[in-house]
Phi, psi and omega in degrees: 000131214241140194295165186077328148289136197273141157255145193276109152261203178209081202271325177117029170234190205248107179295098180228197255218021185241169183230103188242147196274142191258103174307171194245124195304341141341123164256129162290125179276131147267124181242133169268140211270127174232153182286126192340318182311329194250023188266153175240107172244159188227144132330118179205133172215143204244161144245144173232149169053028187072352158264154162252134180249141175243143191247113166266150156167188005258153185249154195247041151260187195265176205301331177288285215333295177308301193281332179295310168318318194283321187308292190327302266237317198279333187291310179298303188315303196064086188205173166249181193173140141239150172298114120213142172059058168080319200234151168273139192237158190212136189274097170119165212278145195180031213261304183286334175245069220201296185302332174263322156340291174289308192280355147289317151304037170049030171236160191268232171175152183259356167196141200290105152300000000 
């Protein structure tokens, strides 16, 4: 291809001037909301960036519940943390002072870790 020339191409689709709405290919998980008593949470630790995050969960309350429970919960500890997709992530190994915490709020564990 010699400079100065345009390449045609021709993929098939077609420009017009309309507007349509596009769904979003996402399925919304719907969660149903339970009382502490009836949660089985398990413990899991990751390391990122070379830190350990410790991950509880999943938890089946709605997101204010959740996000208020993590302020306490980040606040007794003195850590940082966040809610997504059911489980609470917490900055640093926080697995033995985590458990009398969660289990004064009445929630459960599927096994003593």
């Amino acid at each position: 291809m010699s400079r100065g020339k345009k390449l045609d191409l021709f993929i098939g689709a077609e420009i017009d001037d309309t507007w349509r709405v596009v769904s979003s290919s996402k399925k919304s998980k719907t969660v149903d909301i339970l009382e502490p008593k009836k949660h089985n949470l398990h413990f899991a630790k990751e390391k990122r960036r070379g830190k350990t995050v410790t991950l509880v969960g999943e938890f089946f309350l709605s997101k204010e519940d959740a996000v208020s429970t993590l302020k306490i919960l980040k606040k007794k500890l003195g850590c940082g943390g966040s809610y997504k997709e059911g489980y609470m992530e917490f900055q640093g190994e926080l697995k033995e002072k985590l458990y009398p915490l969660l289990t004064e709020r009445d929630f459960r564990f599927k096994n003593r870790h």
